[in-house]
DSSP file (Angstrom, degrees, kcal/mol; ACC not computed):
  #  RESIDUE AA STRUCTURE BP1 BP2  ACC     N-H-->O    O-->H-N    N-H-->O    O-->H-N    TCO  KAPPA ALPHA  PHI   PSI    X-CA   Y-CA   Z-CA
    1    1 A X     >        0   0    0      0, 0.0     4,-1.9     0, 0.0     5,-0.2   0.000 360.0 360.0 360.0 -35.5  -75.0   24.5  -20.1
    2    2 A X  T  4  +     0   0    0      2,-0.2     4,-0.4     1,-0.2     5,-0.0   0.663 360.0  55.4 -65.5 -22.9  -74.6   21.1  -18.7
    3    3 A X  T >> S+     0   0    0      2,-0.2     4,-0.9     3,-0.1     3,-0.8   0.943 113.0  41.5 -77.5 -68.5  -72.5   20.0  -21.6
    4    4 A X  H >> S+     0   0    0      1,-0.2     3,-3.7     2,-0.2     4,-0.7   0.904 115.2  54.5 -47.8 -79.8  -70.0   23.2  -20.9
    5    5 A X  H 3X S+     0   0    0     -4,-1.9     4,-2.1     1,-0.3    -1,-0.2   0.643 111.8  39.4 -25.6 -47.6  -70.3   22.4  -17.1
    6    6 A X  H <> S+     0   0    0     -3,-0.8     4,-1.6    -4,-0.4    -1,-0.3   0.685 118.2  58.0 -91.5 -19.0  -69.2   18.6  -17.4
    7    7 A X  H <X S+     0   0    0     -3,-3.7     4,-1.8    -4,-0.9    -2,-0.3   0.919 104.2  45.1 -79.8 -53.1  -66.5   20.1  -20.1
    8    8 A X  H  X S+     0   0    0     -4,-0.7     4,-3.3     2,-0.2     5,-0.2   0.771 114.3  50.8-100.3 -67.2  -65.0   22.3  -18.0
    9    9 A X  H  X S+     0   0    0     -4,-2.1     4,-1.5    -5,-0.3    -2,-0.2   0.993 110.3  53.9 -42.8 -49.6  -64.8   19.1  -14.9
   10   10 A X  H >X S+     0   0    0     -4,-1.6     4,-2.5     1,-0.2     3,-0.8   0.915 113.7  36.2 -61.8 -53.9  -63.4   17.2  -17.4
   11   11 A X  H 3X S+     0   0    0     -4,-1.8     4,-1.1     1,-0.3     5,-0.4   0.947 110.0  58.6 -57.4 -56.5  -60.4   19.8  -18.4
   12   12 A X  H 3X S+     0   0    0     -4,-3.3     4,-1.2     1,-0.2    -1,-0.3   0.651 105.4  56.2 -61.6 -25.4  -59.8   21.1  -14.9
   13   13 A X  H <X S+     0   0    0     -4,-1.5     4,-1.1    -3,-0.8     5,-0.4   0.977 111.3  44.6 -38.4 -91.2  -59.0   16.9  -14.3
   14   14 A X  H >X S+     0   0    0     -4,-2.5     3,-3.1     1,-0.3     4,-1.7   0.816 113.0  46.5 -28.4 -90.3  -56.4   17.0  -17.0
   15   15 A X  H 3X S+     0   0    0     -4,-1.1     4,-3.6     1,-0.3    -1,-0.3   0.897 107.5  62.6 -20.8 -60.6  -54.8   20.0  -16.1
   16   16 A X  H 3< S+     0   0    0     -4,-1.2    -1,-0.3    -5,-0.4    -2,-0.2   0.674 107.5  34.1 -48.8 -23.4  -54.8   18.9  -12.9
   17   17 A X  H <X S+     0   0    0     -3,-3.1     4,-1.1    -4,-1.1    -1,-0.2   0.491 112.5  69.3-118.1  -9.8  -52.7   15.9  -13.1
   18   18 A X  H  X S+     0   0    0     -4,-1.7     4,-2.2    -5,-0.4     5,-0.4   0.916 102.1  40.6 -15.4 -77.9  -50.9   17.8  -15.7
   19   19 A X  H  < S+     0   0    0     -4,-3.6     4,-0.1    -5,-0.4    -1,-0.1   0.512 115.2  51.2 -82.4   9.0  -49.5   20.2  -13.2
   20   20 A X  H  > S+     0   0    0     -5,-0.2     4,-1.5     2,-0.1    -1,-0.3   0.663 111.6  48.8-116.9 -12.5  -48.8   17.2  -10.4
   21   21 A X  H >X S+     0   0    0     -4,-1.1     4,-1.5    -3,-0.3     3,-1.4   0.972 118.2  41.7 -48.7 -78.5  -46.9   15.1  -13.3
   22   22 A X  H >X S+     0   0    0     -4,-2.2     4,-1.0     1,-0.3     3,-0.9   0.783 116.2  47.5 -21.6 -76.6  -45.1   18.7  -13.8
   23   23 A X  H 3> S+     0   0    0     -5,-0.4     4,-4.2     1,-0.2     3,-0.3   0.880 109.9  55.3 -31.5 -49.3  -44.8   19.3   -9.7
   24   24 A X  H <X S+     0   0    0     -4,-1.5     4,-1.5    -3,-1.4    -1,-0.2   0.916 108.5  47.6 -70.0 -37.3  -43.3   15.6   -9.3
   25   25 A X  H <X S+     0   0    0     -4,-1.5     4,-0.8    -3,-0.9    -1,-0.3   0.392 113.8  43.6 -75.2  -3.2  -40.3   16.1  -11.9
   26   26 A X  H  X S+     0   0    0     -4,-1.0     4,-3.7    -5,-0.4     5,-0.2   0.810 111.9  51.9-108.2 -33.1  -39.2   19.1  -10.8
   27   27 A X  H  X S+     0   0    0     -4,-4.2     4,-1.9     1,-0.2    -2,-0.2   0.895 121.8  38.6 -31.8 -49.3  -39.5   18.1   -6.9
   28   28 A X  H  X S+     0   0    0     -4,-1.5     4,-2.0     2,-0.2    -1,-0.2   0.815 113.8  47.5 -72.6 -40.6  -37.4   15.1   -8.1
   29   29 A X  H  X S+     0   0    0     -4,-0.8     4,-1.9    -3,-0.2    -1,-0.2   0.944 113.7  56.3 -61.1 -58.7  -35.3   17.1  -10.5
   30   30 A X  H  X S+     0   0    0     -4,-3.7     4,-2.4     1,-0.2     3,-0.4   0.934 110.9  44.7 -26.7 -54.2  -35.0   19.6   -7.0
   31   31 A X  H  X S+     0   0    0     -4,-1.9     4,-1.1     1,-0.3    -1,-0.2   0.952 101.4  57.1 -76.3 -47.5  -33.7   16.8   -4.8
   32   32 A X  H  X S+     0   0    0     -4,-2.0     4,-0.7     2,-0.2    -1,-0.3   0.564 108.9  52.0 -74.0  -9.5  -31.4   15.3   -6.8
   33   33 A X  H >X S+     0   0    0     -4,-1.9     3,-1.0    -3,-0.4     4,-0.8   0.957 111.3  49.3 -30.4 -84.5  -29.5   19.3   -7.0
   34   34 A X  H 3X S+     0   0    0     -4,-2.4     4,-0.9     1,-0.3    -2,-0.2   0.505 105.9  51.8 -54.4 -22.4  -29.5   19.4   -3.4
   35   35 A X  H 3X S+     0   0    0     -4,-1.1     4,-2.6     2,-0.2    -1,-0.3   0.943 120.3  46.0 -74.6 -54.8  -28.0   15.9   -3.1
   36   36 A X  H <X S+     0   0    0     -3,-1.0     4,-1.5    -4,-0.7    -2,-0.3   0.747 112.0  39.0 -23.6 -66.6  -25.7   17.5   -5.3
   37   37 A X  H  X S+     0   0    0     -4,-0.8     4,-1.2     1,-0.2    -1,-0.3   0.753 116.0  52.7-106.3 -33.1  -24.9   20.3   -4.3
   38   38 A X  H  X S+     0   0    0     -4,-0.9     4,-1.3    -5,-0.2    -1,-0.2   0.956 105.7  54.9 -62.0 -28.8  -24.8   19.2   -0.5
   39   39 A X  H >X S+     0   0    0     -4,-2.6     3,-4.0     2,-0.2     4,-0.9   0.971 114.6  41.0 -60.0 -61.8  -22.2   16.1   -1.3
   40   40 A X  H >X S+     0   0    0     -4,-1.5     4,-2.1     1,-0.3     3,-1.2   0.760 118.2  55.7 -55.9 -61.8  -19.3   19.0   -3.2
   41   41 A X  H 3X S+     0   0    0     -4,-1.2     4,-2.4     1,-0.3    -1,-0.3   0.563 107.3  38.0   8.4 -64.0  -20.1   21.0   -0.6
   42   42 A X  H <X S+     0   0    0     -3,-4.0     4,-0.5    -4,-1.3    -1,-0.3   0.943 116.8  49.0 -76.1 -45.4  -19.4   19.0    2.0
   43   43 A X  H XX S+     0   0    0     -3,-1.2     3,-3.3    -4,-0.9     4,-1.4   0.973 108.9  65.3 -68.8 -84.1  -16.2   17.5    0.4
   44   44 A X  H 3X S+     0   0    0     -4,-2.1     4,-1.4     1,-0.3     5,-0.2   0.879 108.5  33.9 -25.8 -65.4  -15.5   21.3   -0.2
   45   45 A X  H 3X S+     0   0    0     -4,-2.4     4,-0.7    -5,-0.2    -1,-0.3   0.718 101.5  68.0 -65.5  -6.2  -15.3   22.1    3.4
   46   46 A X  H XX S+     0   0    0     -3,-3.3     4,-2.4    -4,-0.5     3,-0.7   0.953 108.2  41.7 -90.4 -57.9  -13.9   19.3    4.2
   47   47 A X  H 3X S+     0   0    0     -4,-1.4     4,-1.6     2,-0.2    -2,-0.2   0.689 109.4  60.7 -15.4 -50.6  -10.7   20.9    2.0
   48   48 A X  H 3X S+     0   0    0     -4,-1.4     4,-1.1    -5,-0.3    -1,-0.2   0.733 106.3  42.9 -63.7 -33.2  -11.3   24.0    3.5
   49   49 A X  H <X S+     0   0    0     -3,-0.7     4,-1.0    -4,-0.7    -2,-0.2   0.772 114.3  49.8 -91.0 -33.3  -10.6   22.5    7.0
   50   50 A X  H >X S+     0   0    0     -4,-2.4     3,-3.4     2,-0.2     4,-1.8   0.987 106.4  52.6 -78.5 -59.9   -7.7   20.5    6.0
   51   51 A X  H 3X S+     0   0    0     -4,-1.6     4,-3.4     1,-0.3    -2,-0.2   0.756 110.4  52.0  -5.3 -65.3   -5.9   23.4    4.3
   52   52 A X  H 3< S+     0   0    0     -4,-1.1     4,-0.5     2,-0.2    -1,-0.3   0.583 106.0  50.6 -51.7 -30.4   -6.5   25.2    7.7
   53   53 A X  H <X S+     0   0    0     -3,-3.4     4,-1.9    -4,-1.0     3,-0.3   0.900 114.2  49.7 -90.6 -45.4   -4.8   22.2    9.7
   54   54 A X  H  X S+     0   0    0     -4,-1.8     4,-4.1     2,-0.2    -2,-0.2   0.960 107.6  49.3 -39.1 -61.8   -1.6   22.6    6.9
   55   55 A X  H  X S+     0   0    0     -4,-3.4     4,-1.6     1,-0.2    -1,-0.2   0.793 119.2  40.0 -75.4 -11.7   -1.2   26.3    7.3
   56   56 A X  H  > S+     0   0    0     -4,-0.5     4,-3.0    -3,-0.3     5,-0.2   0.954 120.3  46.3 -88.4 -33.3   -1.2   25.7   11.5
   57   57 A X  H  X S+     0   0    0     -4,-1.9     4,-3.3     2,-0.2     5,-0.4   0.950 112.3  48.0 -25.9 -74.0    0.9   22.6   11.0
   58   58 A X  H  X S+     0   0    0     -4,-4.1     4,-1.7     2,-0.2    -1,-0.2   0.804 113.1  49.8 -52.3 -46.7    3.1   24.6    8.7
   59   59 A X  H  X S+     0   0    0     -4,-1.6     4,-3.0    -5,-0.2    -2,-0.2   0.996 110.2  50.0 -38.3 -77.4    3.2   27.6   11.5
   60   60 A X  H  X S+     0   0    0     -4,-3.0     4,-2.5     1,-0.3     5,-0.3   0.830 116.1  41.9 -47.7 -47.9    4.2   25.2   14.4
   61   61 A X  H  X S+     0   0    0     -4,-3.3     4,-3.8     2,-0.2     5,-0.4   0.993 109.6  53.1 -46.3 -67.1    7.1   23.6   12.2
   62   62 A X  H  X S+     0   0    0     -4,-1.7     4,-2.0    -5,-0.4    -1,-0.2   0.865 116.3  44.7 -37.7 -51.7    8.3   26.8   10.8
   63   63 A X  H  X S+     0   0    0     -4,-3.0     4,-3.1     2,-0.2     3,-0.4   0.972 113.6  48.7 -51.3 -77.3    8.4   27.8   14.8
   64   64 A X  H  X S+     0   0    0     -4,-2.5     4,-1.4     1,-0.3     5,-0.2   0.810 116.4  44.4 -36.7 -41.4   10.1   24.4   16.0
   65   65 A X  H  X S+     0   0    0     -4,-3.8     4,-2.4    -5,-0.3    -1,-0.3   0.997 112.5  45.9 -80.3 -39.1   12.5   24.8   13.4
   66   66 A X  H  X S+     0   0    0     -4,-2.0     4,-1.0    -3,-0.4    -2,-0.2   0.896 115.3  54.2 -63.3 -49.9   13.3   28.9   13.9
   67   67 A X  H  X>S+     0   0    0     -4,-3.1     4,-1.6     2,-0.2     5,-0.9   0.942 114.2  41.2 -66.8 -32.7   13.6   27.9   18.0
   68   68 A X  H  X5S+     0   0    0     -4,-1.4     6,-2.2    -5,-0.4     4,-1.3   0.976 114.6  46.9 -67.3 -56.2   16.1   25.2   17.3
   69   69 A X  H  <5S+     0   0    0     -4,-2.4    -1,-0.2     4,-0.3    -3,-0.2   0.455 123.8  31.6 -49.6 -19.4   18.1   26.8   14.8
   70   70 A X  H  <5S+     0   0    0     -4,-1.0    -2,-0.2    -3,-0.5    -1,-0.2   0.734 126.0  41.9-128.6  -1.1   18.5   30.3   16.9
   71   71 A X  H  <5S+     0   0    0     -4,-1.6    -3,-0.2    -5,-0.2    -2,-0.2   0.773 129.1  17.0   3.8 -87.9   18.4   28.9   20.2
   72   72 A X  S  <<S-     0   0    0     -4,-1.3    -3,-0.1    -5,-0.9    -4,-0.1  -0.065  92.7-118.9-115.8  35.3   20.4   25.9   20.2
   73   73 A X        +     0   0    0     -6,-0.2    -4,-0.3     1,-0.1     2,-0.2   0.604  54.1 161.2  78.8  12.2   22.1   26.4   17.4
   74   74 A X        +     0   0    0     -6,-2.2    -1,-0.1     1,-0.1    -2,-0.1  -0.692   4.8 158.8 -96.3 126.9   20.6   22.7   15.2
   75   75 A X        +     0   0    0     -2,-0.2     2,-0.4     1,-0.1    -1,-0.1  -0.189  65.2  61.1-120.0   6.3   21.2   23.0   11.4
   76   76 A X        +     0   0    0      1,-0.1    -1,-0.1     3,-0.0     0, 0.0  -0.748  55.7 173.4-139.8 113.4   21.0   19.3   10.7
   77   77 A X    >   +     0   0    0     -2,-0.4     3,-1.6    -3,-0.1     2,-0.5  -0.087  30.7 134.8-113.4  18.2   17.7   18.3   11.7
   78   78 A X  T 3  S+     0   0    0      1,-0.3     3,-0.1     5,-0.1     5,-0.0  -0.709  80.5  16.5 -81.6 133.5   18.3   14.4   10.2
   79   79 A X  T 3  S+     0   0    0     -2,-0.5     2,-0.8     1,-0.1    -1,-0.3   0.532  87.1 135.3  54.5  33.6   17.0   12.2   12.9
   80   80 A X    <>  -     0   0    0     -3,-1.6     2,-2.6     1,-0.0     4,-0.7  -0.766  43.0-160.0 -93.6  75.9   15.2   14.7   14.7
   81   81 A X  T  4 S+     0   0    0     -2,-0.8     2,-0.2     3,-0.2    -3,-0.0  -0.261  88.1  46.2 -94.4  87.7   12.0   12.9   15.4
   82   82 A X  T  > S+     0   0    0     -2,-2.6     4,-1.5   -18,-0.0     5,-0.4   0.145 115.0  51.1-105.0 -81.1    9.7   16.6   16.1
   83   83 A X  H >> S+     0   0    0      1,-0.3     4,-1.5     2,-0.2     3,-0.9   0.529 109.8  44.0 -23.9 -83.9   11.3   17.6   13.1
   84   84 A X  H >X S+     0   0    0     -4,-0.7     3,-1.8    -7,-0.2     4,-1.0   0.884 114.4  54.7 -31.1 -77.8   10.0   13.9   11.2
   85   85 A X  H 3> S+     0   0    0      1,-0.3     4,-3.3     2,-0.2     3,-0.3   0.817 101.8  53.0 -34.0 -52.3    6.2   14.4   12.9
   86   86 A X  H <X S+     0   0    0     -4,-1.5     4,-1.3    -3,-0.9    -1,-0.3   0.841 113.0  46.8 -71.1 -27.3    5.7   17.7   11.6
   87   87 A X  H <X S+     0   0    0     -3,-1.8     4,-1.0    -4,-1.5    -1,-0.3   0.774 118.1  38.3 -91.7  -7.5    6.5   16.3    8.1
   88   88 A X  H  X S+     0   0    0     -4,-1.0     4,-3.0    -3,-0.3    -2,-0.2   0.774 114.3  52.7 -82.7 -24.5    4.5   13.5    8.2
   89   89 A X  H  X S+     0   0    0     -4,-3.3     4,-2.5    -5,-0.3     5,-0.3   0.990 122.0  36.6 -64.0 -64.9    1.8   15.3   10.0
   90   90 A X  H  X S+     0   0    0     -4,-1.3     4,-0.9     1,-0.2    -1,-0.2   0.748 119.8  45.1 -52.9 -50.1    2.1   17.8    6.9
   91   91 A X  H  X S+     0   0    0     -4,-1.0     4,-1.1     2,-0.2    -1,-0.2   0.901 111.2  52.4 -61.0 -59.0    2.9   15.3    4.4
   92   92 A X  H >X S+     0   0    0     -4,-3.0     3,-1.6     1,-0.2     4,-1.2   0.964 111.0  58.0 -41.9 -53.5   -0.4   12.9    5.9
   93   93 A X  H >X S+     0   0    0     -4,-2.5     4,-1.0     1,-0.3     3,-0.5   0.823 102.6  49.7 -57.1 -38.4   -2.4   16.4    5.4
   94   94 A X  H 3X S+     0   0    0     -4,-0.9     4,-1.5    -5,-0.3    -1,-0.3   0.782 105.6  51.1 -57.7 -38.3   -1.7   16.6    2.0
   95   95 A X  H <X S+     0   0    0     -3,-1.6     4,-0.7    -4,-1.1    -2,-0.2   0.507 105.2  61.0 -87.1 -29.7   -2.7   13.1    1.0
   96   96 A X  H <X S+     0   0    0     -4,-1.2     4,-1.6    -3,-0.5    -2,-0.2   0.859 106.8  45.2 -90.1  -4.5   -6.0   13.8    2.7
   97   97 A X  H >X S+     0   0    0     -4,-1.0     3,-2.1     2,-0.2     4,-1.4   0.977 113.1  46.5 -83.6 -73.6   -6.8   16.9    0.2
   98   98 A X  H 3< S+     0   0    0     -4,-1.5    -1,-0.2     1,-0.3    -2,-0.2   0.465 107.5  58.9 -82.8   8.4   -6.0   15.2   -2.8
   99   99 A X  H 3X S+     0   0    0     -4,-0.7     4,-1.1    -2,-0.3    -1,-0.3   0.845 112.3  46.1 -55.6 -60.6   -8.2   12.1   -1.4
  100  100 A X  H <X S+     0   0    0     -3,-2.1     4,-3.2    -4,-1.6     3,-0.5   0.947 110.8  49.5 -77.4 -40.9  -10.9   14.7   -1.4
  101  101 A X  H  X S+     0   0    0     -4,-1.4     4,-2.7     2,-0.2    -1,-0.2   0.868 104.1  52.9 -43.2 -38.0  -10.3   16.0   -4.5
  102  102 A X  H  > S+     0   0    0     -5,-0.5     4,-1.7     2,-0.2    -1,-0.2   0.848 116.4  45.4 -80.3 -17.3  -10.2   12.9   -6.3
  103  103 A X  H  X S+     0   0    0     -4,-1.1     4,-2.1    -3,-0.5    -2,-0.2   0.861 104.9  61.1 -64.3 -41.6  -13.8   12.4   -4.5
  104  104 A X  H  X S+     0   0    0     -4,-3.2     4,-1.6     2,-0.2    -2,-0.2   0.957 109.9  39.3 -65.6 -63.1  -14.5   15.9   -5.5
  105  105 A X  H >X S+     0   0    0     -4,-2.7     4,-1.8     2,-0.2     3,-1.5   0.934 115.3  54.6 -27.3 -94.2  -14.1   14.7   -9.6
  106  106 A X  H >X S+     0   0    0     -4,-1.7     4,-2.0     1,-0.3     3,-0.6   0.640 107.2  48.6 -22.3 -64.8  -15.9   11.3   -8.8
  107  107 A X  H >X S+     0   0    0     -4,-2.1     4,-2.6     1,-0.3     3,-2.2   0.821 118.2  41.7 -46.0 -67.6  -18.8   13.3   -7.5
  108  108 A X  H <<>S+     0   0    0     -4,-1.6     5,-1.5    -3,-1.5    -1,-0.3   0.892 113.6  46.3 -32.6 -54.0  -18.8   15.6  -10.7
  109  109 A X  H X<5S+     0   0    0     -4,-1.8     3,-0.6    -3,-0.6    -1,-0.4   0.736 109.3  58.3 -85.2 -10.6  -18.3   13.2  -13.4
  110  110 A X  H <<5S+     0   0    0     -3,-2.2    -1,-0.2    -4,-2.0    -2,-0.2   0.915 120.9  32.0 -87.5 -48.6  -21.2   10.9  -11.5
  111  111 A X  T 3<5S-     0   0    0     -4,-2.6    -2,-0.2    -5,-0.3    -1,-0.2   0.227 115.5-112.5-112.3  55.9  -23.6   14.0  -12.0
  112  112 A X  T < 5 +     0   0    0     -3,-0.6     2,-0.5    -5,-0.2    -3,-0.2   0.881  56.0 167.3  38.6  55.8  -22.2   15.4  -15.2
  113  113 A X      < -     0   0    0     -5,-1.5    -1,-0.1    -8,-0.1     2,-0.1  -0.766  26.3-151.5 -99.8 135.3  -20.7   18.7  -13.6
  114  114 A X     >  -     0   0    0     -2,-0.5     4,-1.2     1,-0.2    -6,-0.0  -0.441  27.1-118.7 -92.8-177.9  -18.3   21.0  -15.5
  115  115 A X  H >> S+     0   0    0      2,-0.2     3,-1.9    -2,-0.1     4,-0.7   0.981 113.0  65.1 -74.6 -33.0  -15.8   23.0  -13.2
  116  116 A X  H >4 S+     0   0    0      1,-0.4     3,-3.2     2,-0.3     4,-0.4   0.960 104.1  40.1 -71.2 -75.6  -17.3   26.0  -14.6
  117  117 A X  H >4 S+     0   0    0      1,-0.3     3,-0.7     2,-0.1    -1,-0.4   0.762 110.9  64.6 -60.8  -5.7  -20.5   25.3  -13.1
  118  118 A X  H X< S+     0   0    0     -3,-1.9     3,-0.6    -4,-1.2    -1,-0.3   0.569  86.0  64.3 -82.9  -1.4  -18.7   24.1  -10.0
  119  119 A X  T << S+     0   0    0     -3,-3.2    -1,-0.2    -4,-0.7    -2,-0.1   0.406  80.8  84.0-104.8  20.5  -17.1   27.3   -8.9
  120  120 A X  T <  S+     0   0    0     -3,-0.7     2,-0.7    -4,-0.4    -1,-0.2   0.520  76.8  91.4 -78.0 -13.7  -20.6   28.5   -8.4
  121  121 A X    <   -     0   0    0     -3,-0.6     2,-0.2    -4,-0.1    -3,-0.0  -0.789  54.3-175.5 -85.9  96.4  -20.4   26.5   -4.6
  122  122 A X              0   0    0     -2,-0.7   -81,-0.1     1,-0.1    -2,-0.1  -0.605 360.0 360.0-112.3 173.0  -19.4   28.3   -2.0
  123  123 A X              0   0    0     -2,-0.2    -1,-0.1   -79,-0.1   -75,-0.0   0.274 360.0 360.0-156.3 360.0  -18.8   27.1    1.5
């Protein structure tokens, strides 16, 4: 009985550091997801927000031009600098999404993501 008894210790050892080997690679496997998943994520909203600064950008122009043009009568807006802000403002805006995008690739290709599994990531 003592034989079984000590048989028994022995496996439940093994097993036991069995299932914290197991535990410690999928915590690790866990973390390195979540780093994942937080960076596109973040980078994702960060898209979301600029997008959202375009389409009010894009308002205010459209308005600035519509009041000039039925108001005071301006159809040649060349050296108009409102006119020039709102397209560099608009222009600037553009440059900072496809900044994040080309971070948004890096980020993929560093932890072998296909787009397919990337449109699983909502924000």
């Amino acid at each position: 009985m003592a034989k079984i008894w000590d048989d028994l210790k022995s496996n439940v050892k093994v097993w036991s550091s069995v299932a914290v080997e197991k535990a410690e690679e999928v915590s690790k496997v866990a973390v390195a997801k979540t780093e994942e998943l937080t960076k596109l994520s973040k980078i994702k909203l960060d898209i979301h927000n600029i997008q959202r600064e375009i389409k009010k950008e894009t308002y205010l122009f459209g308005k600035f031009v519509y009041s000039q043009v039925n108001e005071s009568n301006i159809v040649n807006f060349a050296g108009n600098n409102e006119f020039l802000n709102y397209l560099e403002k608009i222009e600037d805006l553009q440059n900072q999404i496809s900044s994040k995008e080309l971070e948004l690739e890096n980020i993929k290709s560093e932890f072998n993501i296909d787009n397919d599994d990337d449109d699983d990531i909502m924000i």
